[in-house]
PyMOL Python script that loads the backbone (N, CA, C, O; Angstrom):
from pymol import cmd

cmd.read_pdbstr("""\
ATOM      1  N   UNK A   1       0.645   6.754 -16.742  1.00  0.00           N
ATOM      2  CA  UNK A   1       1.144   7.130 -15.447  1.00  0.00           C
ATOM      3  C   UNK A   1       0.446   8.374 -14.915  1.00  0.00           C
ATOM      4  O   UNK A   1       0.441   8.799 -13.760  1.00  0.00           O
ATOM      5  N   UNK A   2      -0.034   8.777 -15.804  1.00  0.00           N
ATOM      6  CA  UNK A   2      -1.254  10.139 -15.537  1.00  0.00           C
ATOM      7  C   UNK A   2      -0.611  11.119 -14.899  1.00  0.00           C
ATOM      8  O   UNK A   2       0.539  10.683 -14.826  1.00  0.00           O
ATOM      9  N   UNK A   3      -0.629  12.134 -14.409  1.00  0.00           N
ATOM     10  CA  UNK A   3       0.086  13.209 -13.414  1.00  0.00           C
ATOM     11  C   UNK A   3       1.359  13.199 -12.443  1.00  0.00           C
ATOM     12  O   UNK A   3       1.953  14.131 -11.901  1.00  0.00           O
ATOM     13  N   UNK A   4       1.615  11.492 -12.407  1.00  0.00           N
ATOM     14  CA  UNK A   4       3.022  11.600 -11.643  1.00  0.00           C
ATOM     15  C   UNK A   4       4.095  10.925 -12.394  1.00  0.00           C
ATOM     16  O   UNK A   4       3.626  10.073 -13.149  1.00  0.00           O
ATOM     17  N   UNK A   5       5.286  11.012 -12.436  1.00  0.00           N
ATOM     18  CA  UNK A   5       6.614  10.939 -12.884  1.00  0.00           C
ATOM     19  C   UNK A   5       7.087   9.343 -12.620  1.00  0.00           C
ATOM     20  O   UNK A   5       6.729   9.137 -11.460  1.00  0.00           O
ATOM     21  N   UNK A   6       7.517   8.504 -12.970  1.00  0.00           N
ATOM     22  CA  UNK A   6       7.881   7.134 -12.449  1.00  0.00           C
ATOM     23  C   UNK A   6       8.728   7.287 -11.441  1.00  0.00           C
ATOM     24  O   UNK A   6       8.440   6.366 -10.676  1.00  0.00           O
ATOM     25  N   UNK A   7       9.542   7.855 -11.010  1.00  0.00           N
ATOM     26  CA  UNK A   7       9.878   8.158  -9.746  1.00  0.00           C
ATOM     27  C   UNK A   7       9.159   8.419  -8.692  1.00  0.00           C
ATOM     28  O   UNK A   7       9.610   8.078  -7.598  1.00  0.00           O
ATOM     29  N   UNK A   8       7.741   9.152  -8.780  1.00  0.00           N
ATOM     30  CA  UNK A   8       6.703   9.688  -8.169  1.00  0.00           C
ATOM     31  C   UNK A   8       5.955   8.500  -7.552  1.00  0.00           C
ATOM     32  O   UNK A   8       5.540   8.307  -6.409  1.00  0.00           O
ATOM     33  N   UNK A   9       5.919   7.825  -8.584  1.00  0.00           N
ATOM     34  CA  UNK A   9       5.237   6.534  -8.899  1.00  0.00           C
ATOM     35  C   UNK A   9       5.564   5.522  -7.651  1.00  0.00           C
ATOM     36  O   UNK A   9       4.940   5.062  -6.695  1.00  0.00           O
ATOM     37  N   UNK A  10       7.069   5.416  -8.264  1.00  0.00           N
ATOM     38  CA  UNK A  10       7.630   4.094  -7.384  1.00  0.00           C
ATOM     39  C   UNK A  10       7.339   4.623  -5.730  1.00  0.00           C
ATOM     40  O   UNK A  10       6.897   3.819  -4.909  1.00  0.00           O
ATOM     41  N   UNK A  11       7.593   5.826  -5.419  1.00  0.00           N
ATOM     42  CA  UNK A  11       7.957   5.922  -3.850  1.00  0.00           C
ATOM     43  C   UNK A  11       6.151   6.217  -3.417  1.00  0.00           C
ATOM     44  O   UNK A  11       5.942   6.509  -2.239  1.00  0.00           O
ATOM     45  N   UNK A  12       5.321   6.158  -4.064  1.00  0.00           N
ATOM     46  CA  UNK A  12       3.762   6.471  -3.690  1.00  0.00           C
ATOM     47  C   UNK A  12       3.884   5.039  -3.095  1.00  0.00           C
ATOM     48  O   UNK A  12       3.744   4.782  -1.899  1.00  0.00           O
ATOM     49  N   UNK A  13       4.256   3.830  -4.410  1.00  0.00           N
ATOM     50  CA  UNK A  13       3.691   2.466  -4.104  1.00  0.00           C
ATOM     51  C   UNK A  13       4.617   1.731  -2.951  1.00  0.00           C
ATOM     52  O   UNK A  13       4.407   0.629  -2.443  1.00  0.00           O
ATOM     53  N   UNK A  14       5.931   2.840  -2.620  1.00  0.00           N
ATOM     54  CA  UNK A  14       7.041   2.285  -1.133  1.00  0.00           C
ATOM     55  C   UNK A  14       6.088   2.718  -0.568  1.00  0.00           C
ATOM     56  O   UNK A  14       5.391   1.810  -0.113  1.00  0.00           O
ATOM     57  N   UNK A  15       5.614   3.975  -0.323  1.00  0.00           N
ATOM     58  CA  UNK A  15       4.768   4.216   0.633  1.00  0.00           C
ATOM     59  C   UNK A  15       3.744   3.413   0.879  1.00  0.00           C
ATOM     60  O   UNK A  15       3.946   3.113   2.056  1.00  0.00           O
ATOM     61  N   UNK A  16       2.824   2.893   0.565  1.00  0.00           N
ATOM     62  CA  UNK A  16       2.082   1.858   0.287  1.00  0.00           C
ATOM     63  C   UNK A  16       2.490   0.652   1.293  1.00  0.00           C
ATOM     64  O   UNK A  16       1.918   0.200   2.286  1.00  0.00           O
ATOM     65  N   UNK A  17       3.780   0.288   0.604  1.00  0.00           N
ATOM     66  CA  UNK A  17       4.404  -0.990   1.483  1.00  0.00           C
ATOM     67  C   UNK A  17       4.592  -0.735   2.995  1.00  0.00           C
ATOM     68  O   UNK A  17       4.298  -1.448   3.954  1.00  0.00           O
ATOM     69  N   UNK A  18       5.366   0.910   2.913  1.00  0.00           N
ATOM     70  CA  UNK A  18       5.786   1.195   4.896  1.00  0.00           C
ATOM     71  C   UNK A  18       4.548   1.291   5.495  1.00  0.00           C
ATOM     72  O   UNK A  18       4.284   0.898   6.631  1.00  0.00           O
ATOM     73  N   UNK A  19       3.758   1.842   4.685  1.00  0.00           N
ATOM     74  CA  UNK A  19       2.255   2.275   6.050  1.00  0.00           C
ATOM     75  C   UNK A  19       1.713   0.669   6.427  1.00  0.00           C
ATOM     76  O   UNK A  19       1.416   0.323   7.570  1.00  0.00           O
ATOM     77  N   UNK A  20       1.656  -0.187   5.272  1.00  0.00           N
ATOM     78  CA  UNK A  20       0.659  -1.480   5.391  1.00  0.00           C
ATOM     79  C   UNK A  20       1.935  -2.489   6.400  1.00  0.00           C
ATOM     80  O   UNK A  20       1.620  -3.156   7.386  1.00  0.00           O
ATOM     81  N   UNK A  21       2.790  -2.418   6.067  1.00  0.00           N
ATOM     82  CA  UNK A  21       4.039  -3.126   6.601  1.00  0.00           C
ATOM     83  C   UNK A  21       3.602  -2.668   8.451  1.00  0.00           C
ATOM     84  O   UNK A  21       3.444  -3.513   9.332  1.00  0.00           O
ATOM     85  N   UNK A  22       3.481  -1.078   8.659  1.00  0.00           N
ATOM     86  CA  UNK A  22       3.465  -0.732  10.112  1.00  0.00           C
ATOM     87  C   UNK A  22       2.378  -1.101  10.166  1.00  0.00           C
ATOM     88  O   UNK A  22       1.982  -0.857  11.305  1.00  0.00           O
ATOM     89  N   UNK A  23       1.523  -1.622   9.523  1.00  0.00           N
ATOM     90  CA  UNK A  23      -0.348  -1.622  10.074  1.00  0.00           C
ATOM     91  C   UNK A  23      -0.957  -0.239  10.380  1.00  0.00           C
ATOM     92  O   UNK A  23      -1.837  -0.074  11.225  1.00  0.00           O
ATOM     93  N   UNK A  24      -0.321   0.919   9.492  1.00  0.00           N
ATOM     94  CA  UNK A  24      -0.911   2.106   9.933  1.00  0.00           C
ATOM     95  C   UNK A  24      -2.322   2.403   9.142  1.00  0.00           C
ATOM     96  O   UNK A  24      -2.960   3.363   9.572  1.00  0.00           O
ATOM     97  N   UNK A  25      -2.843   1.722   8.094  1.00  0.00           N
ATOM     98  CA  UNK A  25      -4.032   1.746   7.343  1.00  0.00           C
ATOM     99  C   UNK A  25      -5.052   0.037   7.515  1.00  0.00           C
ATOM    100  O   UNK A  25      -4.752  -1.151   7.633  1.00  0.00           O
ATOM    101  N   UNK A  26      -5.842   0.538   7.467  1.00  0.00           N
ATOM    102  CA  UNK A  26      -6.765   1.743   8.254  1.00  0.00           C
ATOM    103  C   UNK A  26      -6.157   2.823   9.372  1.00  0.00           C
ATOM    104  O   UNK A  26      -5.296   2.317  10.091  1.00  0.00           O
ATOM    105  N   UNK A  27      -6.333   3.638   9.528  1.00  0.00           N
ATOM    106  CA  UNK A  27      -5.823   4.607  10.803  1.00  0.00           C
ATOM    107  C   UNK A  27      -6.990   3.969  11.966  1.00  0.00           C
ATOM    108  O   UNK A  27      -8.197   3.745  11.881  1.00  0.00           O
ATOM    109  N   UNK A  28      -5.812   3.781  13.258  1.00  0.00           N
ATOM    110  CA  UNK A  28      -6.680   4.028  14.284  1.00  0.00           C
ATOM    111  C   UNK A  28      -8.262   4.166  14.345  1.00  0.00           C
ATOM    112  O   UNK A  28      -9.160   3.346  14.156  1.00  0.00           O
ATOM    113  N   UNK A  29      -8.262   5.133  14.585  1.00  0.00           N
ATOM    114  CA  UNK A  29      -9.543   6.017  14.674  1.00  0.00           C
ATOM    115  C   UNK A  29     -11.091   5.616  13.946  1.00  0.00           C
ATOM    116  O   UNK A  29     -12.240   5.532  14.380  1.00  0.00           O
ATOM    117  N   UNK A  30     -10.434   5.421  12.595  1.00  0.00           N
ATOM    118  CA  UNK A  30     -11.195   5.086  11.170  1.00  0.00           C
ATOM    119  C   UNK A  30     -11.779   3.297  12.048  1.00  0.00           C
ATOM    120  O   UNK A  30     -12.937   2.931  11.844  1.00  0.00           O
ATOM    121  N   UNK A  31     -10.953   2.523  12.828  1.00  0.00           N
ATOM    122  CA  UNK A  31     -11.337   0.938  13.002  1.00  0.00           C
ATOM    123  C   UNK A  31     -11.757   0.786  13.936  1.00  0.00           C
ATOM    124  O   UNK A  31     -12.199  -0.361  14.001  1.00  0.00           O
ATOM    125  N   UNK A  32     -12.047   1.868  15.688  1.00  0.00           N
ATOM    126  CA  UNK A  32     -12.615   2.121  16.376  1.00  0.00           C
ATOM    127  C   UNK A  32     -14.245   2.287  15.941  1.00  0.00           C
ATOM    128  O   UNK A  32     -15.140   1.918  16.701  1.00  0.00           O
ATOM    129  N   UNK A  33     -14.459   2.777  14.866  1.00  0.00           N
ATOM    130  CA  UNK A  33     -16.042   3.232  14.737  1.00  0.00           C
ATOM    131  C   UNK A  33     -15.948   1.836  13.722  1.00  0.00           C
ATOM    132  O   UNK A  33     -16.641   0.880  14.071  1.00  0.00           O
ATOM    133  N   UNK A  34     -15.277   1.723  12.727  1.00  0.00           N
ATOM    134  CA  UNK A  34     -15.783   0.778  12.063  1.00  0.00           C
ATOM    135  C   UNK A  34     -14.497  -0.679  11.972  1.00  0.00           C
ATOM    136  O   UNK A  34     -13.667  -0.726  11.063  1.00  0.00           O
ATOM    137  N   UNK A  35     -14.556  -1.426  12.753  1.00  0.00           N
ATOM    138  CA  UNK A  35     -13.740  -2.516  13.487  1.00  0.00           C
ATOM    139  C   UNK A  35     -13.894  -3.650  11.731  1.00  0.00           C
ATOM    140  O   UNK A  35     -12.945  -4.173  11.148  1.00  0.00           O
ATOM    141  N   UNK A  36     -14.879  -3.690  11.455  1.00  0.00           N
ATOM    142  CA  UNK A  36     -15.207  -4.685  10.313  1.00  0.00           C
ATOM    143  C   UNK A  36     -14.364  -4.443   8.814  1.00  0.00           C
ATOM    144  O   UNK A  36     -14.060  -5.143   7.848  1.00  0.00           O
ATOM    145  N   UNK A  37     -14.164  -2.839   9.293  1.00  0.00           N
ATOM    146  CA  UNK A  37     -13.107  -2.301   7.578  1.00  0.00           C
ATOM    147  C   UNK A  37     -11.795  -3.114   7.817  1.00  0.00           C
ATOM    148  O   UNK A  37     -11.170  -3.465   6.816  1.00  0.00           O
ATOM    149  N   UNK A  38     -11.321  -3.446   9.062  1.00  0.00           N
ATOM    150  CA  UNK A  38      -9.826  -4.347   9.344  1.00  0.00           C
ATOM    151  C   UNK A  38      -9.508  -5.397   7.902  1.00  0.00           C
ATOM    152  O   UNK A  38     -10.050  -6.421   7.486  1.00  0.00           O
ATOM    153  N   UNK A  39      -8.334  -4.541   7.411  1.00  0.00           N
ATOM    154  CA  UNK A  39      -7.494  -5.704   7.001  1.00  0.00           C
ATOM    155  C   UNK A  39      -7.413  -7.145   7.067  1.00  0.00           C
ATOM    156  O   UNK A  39      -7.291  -7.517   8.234  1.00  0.00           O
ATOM    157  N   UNK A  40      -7.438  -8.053   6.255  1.00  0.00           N
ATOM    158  CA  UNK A  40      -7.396  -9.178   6.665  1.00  0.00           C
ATOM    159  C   UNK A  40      -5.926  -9.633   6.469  1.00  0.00           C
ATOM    160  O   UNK A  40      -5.278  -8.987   5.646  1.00  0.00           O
ATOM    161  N   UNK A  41      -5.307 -10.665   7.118  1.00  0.00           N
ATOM    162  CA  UNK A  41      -4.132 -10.894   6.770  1.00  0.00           C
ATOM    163  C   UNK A  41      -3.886 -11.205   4.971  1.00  0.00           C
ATOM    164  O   UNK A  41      -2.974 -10.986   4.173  1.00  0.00           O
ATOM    165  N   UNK A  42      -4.995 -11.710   4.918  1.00  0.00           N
ATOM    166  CA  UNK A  42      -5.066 -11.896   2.754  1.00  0.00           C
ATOM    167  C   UNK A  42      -5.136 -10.875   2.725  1.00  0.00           C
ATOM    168  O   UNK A  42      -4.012 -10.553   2.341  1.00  0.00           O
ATOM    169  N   UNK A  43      -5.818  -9.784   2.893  1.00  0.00           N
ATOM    170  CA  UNK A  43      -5.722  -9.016   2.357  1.00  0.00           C
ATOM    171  C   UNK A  43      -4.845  -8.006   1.812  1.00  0.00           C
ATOM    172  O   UNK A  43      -4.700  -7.625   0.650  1.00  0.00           O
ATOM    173  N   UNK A  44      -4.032  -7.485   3.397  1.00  0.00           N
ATOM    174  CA  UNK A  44      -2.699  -6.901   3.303  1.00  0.00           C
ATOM    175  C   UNK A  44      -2.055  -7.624   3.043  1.00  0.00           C
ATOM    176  O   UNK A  44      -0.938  -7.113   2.951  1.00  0.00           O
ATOM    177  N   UNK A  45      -2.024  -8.898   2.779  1.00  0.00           N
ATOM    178  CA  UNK A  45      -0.481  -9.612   1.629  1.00  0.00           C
ATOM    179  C   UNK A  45      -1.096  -9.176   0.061  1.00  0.00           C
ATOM    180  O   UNK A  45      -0.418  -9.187  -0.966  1.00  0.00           O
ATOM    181  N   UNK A  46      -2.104  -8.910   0.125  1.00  0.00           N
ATOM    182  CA  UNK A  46      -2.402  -9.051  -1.367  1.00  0.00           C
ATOM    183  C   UNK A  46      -2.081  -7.498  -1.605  1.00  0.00           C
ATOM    184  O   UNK A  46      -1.384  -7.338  -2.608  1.00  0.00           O
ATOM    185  N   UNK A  47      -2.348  -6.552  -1.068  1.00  0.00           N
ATOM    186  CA  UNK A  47      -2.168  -4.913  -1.206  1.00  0.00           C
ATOM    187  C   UNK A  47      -0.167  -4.985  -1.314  1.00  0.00           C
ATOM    188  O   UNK A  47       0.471  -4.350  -2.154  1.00  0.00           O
ATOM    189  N   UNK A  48       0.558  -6.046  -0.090  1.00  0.00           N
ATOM    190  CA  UNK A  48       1.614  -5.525  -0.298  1.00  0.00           C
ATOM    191  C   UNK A  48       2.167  -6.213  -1.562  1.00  0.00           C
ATOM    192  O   UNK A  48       2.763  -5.376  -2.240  1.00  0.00           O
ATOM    193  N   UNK A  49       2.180  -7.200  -2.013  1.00  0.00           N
ATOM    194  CA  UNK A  49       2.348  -8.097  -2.754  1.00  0.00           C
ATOM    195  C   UNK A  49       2.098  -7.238  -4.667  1.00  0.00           C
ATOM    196  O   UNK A  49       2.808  -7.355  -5.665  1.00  0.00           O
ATOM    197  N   UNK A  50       1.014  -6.576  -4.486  1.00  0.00           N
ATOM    198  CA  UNK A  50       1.011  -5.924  -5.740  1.00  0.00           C
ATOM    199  C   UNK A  50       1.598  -4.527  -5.782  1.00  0.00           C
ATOM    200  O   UNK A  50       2.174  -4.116  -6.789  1.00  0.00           O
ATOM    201  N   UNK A  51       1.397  -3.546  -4.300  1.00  0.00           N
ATOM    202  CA  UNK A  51       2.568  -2.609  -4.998  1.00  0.00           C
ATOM    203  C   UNK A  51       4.358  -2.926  -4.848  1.00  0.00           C
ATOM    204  O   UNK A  51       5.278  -2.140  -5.074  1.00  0.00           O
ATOM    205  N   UNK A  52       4.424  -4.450  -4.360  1.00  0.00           N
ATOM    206  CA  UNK A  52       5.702  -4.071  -4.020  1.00  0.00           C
ATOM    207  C   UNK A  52       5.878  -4.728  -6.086  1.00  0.00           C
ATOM    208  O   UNK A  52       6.733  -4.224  -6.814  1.00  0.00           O
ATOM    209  N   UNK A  53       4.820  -5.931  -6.640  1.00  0.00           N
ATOM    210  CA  UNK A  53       5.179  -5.916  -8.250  1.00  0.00           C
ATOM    211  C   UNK A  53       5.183  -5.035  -9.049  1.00  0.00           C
ATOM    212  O   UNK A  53       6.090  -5.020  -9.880  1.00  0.00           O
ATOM    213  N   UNK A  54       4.043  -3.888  -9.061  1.00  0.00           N
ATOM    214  CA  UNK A  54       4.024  -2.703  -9.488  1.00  0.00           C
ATOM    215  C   UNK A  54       5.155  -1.734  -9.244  1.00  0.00           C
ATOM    216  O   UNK A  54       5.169  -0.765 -10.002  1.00  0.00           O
ATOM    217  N   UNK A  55       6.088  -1.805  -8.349  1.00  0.00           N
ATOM    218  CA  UNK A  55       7.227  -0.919  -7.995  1.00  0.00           C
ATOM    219  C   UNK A  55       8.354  -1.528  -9.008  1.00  0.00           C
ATOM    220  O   UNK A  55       8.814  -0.751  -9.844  1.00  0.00           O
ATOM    221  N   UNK A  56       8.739  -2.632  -8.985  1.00  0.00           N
ATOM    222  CA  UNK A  56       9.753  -3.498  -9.749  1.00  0.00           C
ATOM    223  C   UNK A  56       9.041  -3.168 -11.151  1.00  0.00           C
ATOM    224  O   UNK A  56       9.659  -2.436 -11.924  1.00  0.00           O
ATOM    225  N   UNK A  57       7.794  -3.655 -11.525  1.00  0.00           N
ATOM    226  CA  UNK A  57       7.978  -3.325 -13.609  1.00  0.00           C
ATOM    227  C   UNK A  57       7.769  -1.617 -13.400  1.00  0.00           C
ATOM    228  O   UNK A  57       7.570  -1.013 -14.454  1.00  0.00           O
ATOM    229  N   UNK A  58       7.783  -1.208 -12.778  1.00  0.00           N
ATOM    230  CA  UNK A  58       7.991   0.532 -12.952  1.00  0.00           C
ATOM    231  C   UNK A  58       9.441   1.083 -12.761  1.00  0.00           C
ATOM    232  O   UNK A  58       9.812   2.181 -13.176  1.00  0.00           O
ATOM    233  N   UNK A  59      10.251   0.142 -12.051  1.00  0.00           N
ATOM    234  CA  UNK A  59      11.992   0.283 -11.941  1.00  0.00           C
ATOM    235  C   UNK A  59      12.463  -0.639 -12.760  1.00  0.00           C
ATOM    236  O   UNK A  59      13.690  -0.711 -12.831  1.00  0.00           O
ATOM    237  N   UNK A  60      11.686  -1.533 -13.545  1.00  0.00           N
ATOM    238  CA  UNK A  60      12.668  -2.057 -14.353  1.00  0.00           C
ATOM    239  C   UNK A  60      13.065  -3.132 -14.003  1.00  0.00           C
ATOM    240  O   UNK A  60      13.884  -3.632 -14.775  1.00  0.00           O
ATOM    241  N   UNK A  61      12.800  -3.727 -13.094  1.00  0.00           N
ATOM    242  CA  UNK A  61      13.607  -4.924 -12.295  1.00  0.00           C
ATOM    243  C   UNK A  61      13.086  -6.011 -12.476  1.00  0.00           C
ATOM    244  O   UNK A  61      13.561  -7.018 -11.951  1.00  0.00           O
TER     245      UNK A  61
END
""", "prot")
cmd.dss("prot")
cmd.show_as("cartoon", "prot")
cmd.util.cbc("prot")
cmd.orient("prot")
């Protein structure tokens, strides 16, 4: 778990889920200059899809 706490842990990889969930990553700005870094819909299922598994075997669930 290296430097953070499993608590630390779990709410990094919620975070993870709220930003990709709002479409806030990439930021703006970052997809204006480079439009091609965009998310693909596979893709962000696949980003949310593993931290939301990684959150559950780190809570136990």
């Amino acid at each position: 778990m290296g430097k953070y706490s499993k608590g630390k842990l779990i709410g990094k990889l919620r975070g993870i889920t709220k930003v990709l969930g709002k479409s806030l990553m990439p930021p703006k700005k970052f997809l204006a200059k480079h439009p091609e870094k965009a998310l693909t819909p596979v893709d962000k299922k696949s980003l949310l899809d593993w931290a939301t598994e990684q959150g559950k075997l780190l809570a136990g669930i």
